[in-house]
One Martini backbone bead per residue (centre of mass of N, CA, C, O) as a GRO file, in nm:
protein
  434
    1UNK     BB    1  -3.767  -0.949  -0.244
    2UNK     BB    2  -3.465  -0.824  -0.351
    3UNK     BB    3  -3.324  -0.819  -0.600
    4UNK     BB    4  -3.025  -0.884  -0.701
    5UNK     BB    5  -2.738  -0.775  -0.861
    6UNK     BB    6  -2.582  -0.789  -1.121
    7UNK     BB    7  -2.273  -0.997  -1.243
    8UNK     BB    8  -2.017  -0.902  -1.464
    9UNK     BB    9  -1.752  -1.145  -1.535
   10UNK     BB   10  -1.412  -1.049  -1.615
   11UNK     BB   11  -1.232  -1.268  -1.863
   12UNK     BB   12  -1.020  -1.228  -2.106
   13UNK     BB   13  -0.760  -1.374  -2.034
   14UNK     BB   14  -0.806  -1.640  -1.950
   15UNK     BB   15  -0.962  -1.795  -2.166
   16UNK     BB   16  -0.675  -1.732  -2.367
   17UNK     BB   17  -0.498  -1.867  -2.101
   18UNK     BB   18  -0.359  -2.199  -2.016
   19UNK     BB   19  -0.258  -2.095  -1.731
   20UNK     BB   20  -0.127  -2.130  -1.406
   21UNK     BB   21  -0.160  -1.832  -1.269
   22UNK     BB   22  -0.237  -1.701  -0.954
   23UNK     BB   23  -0.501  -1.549  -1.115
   24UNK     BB   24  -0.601  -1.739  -1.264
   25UNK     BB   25  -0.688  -1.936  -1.022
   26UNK     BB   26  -0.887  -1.720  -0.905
   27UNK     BB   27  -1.065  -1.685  -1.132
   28UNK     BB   28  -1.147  -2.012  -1.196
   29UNK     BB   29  -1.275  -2.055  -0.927
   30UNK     BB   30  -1.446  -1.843  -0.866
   31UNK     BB   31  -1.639  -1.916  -1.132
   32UNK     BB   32  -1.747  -2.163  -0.979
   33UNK     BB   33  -1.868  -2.061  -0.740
   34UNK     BB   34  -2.066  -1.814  -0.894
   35UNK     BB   35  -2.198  -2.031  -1.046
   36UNK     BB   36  -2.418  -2.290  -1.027
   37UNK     BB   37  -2.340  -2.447  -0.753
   38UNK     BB   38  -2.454  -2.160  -0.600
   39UNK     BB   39  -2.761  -2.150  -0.762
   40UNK     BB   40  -2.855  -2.423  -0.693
   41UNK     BB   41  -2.865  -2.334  -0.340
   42UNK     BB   42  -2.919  -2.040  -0.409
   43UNK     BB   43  -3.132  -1.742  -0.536
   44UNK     BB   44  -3.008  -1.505  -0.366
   45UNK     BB   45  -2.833  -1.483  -0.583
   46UNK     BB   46  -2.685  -1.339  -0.832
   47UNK     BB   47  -2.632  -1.286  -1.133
   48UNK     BB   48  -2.415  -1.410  -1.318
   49UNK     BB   49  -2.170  -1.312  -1.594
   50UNK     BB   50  -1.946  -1.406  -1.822
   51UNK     BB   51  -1.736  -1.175  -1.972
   52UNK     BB   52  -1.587  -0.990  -2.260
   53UNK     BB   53  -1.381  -0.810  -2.453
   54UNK     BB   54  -1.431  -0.614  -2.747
   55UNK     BB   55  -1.149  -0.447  -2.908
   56UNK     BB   56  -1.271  -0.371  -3.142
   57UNK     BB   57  -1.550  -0.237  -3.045
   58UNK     BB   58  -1.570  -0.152  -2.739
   59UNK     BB   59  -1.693  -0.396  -2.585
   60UNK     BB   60  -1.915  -0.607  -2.401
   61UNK     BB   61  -1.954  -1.002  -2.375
   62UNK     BB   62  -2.043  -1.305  -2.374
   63UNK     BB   63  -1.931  -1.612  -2.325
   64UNK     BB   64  -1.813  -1.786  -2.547
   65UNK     BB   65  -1.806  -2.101  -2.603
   66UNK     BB   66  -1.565  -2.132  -2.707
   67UNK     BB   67  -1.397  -2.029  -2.420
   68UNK     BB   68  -1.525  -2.166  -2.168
   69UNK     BB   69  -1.278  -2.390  -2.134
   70UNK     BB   70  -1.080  -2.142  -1.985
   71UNK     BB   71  -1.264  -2.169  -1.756
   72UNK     BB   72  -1.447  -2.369  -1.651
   73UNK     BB   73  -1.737  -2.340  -1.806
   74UNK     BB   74  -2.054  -2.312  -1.903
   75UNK     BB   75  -2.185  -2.205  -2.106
   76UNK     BB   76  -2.438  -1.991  -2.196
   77UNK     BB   77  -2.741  -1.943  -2.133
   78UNK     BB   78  -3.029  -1.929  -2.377
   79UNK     BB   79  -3.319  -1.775  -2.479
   80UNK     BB   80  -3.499  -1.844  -2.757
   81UNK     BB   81  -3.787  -1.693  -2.689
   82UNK     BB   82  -3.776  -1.458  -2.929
   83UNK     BB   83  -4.055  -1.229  -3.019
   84UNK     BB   84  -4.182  -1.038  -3.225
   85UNK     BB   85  -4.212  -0.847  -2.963
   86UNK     BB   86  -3.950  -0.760  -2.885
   87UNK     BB   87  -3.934  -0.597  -3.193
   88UNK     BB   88  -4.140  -0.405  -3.112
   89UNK     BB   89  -4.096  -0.289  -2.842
   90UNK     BB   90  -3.738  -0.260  -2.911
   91UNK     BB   91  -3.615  -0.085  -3.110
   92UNK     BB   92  -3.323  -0.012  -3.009
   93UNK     BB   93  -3.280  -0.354  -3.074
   94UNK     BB   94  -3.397  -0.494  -3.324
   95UNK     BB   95  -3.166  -0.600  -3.450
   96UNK     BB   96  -3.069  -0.764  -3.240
   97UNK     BB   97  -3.243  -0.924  -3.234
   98UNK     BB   98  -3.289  -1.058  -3.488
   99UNK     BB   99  -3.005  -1.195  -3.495
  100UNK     BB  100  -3.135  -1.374  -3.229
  101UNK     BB  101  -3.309  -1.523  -3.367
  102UNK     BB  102  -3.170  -1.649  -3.638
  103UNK     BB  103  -3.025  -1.817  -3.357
  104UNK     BB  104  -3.156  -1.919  -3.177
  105UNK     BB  105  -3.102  -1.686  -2.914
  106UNK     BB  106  -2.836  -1.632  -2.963
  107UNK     BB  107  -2.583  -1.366  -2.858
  108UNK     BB  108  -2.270  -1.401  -2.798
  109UNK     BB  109  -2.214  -1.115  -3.011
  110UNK     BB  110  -2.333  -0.926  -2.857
  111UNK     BB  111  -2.358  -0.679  -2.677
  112UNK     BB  112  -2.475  -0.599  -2.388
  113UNK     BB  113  -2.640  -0.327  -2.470
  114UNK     BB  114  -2.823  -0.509  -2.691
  115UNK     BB  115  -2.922  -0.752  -2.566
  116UNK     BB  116  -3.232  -0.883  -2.480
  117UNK     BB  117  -3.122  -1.009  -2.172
  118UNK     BB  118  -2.881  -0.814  -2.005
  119UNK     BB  119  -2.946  -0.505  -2.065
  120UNK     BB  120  -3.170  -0.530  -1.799
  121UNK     BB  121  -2.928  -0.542  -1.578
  122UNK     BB  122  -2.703  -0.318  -1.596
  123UNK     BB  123  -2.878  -0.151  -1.444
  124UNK     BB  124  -2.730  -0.157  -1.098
  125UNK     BB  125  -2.533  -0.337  -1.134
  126UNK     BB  126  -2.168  -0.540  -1.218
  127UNK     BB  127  -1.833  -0.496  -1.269
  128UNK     BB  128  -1.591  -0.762  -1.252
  129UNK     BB  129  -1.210  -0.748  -1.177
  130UNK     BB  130  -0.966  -0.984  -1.140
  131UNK     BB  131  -0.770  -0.885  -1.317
  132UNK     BB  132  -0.557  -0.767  -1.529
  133UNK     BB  133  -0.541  -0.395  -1.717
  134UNK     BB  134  -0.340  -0.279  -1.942
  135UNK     BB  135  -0.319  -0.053  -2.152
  136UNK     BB  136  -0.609   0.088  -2.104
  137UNK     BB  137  -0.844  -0.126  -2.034
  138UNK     BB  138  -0.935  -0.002  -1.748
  139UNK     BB  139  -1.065   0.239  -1.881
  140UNK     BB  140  -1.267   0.103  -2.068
  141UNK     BB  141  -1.411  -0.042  -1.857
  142UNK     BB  142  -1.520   0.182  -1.669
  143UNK     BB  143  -1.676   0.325  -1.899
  144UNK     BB  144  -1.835   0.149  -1.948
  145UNK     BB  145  -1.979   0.088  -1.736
  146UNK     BB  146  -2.096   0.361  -1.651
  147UNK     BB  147  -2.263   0.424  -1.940
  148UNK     BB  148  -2.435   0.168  -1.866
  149UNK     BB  149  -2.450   0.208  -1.514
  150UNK     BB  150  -2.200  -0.001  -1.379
  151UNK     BB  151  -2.084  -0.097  -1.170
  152UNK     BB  152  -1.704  -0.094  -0.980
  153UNK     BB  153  -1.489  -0.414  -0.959
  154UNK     BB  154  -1.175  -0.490  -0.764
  155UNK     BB  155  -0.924  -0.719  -0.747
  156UNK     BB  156  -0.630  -0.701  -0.547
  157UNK     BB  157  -0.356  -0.838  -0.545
  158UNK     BB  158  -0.080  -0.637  -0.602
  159UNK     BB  159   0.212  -0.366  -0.549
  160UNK     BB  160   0.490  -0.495  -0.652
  161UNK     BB  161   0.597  -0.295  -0.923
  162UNK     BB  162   0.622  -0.060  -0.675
  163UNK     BB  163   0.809  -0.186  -0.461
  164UNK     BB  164   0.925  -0.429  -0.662
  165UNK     BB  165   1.132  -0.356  -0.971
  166UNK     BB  166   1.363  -0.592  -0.967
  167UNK     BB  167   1.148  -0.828  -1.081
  168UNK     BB  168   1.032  -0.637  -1.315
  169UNK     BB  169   1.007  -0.561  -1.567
  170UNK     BB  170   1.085  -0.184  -1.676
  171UNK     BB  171   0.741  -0.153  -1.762
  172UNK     BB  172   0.572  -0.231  -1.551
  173UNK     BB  173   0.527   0.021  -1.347
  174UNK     BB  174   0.395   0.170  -1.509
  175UNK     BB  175   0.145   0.009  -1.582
  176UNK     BB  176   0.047  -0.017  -1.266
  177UNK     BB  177   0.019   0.233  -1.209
  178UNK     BB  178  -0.245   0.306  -1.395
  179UNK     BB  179  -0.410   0.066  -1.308
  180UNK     BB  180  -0.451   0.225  -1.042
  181UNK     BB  181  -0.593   0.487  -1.122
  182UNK     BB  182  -0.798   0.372  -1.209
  183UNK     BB  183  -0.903   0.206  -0.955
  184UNK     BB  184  -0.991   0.491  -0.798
  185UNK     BB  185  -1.286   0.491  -0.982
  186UNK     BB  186  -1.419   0.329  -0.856
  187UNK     BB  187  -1.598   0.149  -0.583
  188UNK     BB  188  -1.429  -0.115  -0.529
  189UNK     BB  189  -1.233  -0.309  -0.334
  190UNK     BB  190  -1.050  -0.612  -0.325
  191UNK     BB  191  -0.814  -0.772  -0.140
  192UNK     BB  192  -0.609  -1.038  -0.069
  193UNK     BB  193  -0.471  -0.879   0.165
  194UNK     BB  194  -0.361  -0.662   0.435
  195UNK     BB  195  -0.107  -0.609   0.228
  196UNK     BB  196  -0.232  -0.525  -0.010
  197UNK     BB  197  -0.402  -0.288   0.126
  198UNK     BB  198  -0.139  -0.181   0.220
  199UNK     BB  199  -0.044  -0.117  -0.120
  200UNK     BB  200  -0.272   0.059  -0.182
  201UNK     BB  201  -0.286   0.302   0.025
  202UNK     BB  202   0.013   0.382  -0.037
  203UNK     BB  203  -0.056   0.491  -0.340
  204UNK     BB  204  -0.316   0.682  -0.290
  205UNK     BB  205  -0.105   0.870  -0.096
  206UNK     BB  206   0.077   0.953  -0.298
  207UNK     BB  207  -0.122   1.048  -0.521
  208UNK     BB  208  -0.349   1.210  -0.412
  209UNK     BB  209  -0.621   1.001  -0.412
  210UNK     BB  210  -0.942   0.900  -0.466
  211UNK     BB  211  -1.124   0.652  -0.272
  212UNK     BB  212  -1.302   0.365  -0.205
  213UNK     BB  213  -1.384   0.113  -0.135
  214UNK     BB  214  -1.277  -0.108   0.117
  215UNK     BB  215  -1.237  -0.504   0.098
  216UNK     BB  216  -1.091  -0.780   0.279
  217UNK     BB  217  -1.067  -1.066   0.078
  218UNK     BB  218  -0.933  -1.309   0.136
  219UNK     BB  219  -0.832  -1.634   0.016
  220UNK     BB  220  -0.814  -1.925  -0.071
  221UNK     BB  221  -0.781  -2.306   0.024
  222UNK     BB  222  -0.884  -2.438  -0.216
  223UNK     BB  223  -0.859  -2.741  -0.395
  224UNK     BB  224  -1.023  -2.835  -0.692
  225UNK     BB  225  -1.090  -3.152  -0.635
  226UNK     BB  226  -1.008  -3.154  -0.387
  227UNK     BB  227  -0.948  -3.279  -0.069
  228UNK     BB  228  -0.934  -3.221   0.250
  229UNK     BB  229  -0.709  -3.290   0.503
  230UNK     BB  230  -0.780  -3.422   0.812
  231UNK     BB  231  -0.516  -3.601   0.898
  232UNK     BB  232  -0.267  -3.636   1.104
  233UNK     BB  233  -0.179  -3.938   0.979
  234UNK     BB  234  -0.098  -3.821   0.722
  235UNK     BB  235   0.122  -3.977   0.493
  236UNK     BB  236   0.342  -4.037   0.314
  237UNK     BB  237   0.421  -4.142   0.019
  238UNK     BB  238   0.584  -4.429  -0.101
  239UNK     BB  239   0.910  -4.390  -0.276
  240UNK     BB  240   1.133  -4.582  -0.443
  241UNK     BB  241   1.500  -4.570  -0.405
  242UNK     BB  242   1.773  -4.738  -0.578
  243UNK     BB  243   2.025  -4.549  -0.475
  244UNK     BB  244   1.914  -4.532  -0.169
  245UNK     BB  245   1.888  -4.657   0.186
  246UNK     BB  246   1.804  -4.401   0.305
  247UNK     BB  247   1.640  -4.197   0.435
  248UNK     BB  248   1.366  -3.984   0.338
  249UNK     BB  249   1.330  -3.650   0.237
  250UNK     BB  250   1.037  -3.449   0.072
  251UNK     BB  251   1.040  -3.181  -0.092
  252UNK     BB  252   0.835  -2.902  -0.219
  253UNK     BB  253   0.801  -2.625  -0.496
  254UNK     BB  254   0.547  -2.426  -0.592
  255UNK     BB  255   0.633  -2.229  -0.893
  256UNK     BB  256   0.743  -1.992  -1.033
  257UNK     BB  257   1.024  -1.900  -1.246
  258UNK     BB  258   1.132  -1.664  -1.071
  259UNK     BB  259   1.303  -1.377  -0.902
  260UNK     BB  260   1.043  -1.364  -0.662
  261UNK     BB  261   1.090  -1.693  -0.537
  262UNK     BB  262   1.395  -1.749  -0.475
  263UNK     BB  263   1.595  -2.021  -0.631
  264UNK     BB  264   1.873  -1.973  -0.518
  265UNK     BB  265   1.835  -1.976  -0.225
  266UNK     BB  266   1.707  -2.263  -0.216
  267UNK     BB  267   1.960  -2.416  -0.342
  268UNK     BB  268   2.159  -2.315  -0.136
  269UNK     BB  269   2.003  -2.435   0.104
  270UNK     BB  270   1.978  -2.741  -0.017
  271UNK     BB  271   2.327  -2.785   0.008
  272UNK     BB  272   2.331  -2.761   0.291
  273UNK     BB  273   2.146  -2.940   0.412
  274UNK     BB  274   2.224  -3.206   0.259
  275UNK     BB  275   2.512  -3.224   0.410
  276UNK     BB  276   2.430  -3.243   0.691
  277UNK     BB  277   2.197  -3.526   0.636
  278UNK     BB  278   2.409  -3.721   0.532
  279UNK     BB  279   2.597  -3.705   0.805
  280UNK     BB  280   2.288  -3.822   0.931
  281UNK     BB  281   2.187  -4.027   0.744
  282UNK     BB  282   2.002  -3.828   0.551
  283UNK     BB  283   1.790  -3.800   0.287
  284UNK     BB  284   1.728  -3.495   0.023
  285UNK     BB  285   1.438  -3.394  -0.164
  286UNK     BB  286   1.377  -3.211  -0.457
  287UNK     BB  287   1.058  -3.065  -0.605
  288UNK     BB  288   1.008  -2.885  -0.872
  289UNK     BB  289   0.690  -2.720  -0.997
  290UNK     BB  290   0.736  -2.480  -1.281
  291UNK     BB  291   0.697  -2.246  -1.494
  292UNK     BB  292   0.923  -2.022  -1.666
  293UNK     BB  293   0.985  -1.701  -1.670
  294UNK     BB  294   1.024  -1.455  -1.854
  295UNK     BB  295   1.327  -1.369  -1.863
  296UNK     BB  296   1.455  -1.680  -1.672
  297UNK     BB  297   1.686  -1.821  -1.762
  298UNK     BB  298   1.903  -1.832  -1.515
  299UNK     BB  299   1.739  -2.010  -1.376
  300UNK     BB  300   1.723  -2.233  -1.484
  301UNK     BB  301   2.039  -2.302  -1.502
  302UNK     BB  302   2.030  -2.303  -1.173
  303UNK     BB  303   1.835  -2.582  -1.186
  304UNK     BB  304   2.047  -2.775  -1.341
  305UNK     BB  305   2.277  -2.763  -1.189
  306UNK     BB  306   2.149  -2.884  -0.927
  307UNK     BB  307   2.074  -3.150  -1.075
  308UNK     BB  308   2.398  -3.207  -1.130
  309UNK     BB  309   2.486  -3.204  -0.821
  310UNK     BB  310   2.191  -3.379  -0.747
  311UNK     BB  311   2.177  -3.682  -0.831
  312UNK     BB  312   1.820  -3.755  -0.751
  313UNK     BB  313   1.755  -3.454  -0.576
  314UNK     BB  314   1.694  -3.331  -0.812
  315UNK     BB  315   1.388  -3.185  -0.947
  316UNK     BB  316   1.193  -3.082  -1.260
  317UNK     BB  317   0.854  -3.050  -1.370
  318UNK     BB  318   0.696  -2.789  -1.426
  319UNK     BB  319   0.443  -2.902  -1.569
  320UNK     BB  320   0.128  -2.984  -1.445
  321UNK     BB  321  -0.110  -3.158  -1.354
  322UNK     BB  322  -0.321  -3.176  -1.110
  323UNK     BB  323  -0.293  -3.494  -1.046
  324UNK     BB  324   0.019  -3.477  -0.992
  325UNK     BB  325   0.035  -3.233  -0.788
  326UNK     BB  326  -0.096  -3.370  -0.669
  327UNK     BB  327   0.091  -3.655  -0.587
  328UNK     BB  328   0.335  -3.469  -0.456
  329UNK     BB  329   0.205  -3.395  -0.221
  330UNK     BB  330   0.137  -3.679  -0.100
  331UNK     BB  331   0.472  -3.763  -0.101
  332UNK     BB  332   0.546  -3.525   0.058
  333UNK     BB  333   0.634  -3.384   0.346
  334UNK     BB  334   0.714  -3.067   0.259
  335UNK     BB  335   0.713  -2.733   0.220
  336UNK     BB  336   0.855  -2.471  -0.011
  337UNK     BB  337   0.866  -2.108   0.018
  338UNK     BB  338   1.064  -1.859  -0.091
  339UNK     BB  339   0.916  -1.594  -0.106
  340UNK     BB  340   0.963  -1.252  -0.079
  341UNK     BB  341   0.681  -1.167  -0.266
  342UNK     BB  342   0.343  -1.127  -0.180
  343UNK     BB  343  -0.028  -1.112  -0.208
  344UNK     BB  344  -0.077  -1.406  -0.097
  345UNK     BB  345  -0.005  -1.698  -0.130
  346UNK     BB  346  -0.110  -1.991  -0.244
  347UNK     BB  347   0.124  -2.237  -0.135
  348UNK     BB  348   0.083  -2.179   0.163
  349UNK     BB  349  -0.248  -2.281   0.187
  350UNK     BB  350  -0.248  -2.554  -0.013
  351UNK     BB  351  -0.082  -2.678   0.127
  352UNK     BB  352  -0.259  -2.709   0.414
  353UNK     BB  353  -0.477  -2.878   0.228
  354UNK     BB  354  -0.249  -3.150   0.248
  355UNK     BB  355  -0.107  -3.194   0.494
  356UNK     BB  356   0.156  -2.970   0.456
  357UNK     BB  357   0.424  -2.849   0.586
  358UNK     BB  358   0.523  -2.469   0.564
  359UNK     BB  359   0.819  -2.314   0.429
  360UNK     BB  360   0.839  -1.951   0.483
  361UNK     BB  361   0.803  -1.658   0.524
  362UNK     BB  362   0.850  -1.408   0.819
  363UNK     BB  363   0.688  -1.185   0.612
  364UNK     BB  364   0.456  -1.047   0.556
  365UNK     BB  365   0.205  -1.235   0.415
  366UNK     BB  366   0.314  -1.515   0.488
  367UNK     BB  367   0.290  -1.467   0.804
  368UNK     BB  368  -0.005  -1.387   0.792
  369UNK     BB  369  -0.021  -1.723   0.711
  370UNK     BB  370   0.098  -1.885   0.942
  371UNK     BB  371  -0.003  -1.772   1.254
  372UNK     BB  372  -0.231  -2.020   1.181
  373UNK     BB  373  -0.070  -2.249   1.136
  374UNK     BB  374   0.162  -2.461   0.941
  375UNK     BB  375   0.435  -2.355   0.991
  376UNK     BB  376   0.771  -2.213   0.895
  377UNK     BB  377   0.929  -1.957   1.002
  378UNK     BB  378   1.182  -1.758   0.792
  379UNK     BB  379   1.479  -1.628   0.635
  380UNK     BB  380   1.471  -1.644   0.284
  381UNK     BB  381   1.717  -1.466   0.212
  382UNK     BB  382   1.910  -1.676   0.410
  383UNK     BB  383   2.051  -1.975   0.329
  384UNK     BB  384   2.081  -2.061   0.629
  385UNK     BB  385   1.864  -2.035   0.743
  386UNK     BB  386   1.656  -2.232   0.573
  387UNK     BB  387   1.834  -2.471   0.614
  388UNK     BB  388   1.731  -2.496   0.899
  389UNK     BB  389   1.483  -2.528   0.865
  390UNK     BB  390   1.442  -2.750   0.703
  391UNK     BB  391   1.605  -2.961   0.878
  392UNK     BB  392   1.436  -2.965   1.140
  393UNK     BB  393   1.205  -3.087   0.996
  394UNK     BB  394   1.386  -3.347   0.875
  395UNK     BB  395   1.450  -3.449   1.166
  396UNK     BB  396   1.168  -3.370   1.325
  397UNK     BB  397   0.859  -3.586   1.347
  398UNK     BB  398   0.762  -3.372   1.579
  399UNK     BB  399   0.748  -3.140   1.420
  400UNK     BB  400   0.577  -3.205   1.175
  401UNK     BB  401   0.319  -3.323   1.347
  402UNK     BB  402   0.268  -3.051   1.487
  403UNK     BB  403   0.198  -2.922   1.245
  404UNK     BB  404   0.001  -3.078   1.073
  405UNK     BB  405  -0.230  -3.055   1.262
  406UNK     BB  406  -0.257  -2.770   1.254
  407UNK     BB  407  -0.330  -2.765   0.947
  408UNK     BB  408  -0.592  -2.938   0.963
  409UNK     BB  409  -0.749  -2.792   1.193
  410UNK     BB  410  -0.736  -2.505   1.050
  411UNK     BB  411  -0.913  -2.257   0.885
  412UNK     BB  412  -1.032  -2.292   0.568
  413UNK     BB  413  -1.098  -2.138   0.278
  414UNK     BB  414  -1.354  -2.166   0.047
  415UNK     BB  415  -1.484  -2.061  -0.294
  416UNK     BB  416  -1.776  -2.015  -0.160
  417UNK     BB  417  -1.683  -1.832   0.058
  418UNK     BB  418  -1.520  -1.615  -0.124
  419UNK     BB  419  -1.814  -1.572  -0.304
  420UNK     BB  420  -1.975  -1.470  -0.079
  421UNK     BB  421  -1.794  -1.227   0.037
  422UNK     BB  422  -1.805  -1.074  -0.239
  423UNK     BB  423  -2.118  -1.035  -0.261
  424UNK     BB  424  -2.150  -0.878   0.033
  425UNK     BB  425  -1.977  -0.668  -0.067
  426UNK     BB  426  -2.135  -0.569  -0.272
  427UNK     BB  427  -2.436  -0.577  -0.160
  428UNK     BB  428  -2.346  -0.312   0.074
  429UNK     BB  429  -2.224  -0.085  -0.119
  430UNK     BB  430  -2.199   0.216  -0.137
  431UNK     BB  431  -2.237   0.480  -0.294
  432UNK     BB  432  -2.042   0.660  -0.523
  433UNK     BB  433  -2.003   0.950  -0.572
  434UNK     BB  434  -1.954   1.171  -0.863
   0.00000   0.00000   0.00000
């Protein structure tokens, strides 16, 4: 049996960054998928390496102890047993052996060109890059693979700041623009939704680059840690609130508070909403969920106000562990994205995996996540659509239902599967031409 080529799986920023936004959650879910759990159960899998990049150095390193707990893995196992021979053998890297010896075979900080045991896996292999790479590291990065024999494979999340530059920062659209081109001389792009790989394909036909081979792997919706729902009666759970005997309907948003998430547009849908389910004795509880992003005070201020217009009926909570977010999941009704754009939408196909209808945008990628099952799409830009959406589902326990249904029952892919889907398709992928 042809042994697989190893896999360098390149995490330089989530490791050193313990924030837990969309990019970074695709990065060590996959890292769990693609480490132990999976090797453990199949051997015909390639070798993992997380490594990082050493910028004062200019080269990839193995992920030092210190930082595995950034990613959520196990630090990488060394063998000790680096052998006099060894330094004999290998004069071009004999300082390297000698120092990983005095280590007790240890030498998480050696290049991986020099490694005693990793460095013969480079040539033939793969450097993976999930992350985003900006300020020319994706240069450094492409350049080292290459020279090093290393084939190079890119997780492509979506081309937003090209797309939609009115939500982003003003430097922002140059430094994705150049980060696209620099991945047009990958080996192959990895898209996470038929959306993304078309705003891949539309930046490579307007700049006339050559493109790579493109394979869209969609992302999972697997919560880890988290038990699937597969119960069509499981209930919200029951929380008691002493100020009002109303009936409550329970909706959730999770989300980072930036301006492409449209927390404007859901706050003005959801006062709209609140007061014709008043009229009709309902009461409608937000709860919000996410950290604020830099330079989005505004927001911030409008979730205050809205706070304070409906005192006891919206919450923001910030930042959450894992454990509170998964039991706001479990207690809310349904759940609400408002999001205009967007590369994937992890929380709606999260909700999904928690046995909660969630509304969504008609267009877009989320439309393209509605499609089978469990979602109510509306046009989020429109506050009136909106809370029409909201009211229906918080009206009718028949539309719930059967929303929750189709969410229990449709196929939804866990990061075991999607990191498998990774694996076949780098090696399957041609060779591209030099």
């Amino acid at each position: 049996m042809r042994c697989p080529a190893a896999i360098f799986y390149a995490v330089s920023d989530t490791v050193r960054n313990p924030g837990r936004s969309g990019i970074q959650s695709v990065v060590r879910s996959l890292a769990a998928a693609l480490g132990a759990r999976a090797l453990a159960v199949d051997r015909s899998l390639p070798p993992i390496h997380p490594v990082v990049w050493n910028a004062r150095g200019g080269y990839f390193q193995p992920l030092p102890p210190r930082l595995s707990l950034g990613l959520g893995a196990e630090p990488l196992r060394e063998s000790p047993d680096l052998s006099w021979r060894d330094l004999l053998t290998q004069p071009v890297t004999w300082p390297a052996c000698a120092v990983a010896r005095l280590r007790g075979g240890r030498a998480h900080d050696l290049p991986l060109h020099w490694h005693p045991r990793l460095r013969r896996e480079l040539s033939g292999g793969w450097l993976l890059l999930p992350e985003l790479a900006y300020s020319g590291r994706a240069h450094l990065f492409l350049d080292y693979a290459q020279h090093h024999g290393l084939r190079f494979a890119a997780i492509f999340h979506d081309a937003i700041p090209l797309t939609h530059p009115e939500f982003c920062p003003s430097e922002l659209p140059g430094l994705h623009a150049a980060y696209m081109r620099v991945l047009s001389r990958a080996d192959l792009i990895l898209p996470n939704s038929a959306d993304s790989a078309a705003g891949w394909h539309r930046f490579v036909a307007d700049e006339k680059l050559p493109t790579p081979a493109v394979r869209v792997c969609t992302l999972a919706s697997e919560i880890p840690g988290a038990e699937r729902v597969r119960d069509p009666d499981d209930k919200p759970i029951s929380v008691s609130n002493p100020t009002t005997q109303l009936p409550t309907i329970r909706l959730l948003t999770v989300s980072t508070l930036e301006p492409r998430k449209n927390h404007a547009t859901l706050l003005d849908a959801f006062s709209l909403a609140a007061a014709d389910a008043a009229r009709a004795s309902l009461r409608l509880e937000l709860h919000l969920v996410g950290a604020p992003y830099v330079g989005a005070r505004h927001i911030m201020t409008r979730v205050h106000r809205a706070m304070r217009e409906h005192p006891g009926a919206v919450f923001w909570h910030e930042k959450v562990e894992h454990s509170r977010l998964r039991q706001l999941y479990r207690e809310c009704d349904f759940t609400v994205y408002p999001s205009v754009v967007e590369g994937f939408g992890l929380p709606v196909i999260e909700s999904l995996w928690f046995g909660r209808p969630c509304v969504c945008a008609n267009f877009g990628v989320m439309a393209e996540n509605a499609a089978s099952g469990g979602c109510l799409p509306a046009d989020v830009r429109d506050s009136h659509a909106l809370a029409d959406a909201i009211l229906a589902l918080a009206r009718s326990p028949e539309l719930r239902a059967k929303l929750t249904a189709q969410a229990v029952s449709r196929p939804l892919k866990t990061w075991d599967e999607y990191a498998r889907e990774i694996v076949r398709e780098i090696e399957h992928c041609p060779a591209r031409p030099r």
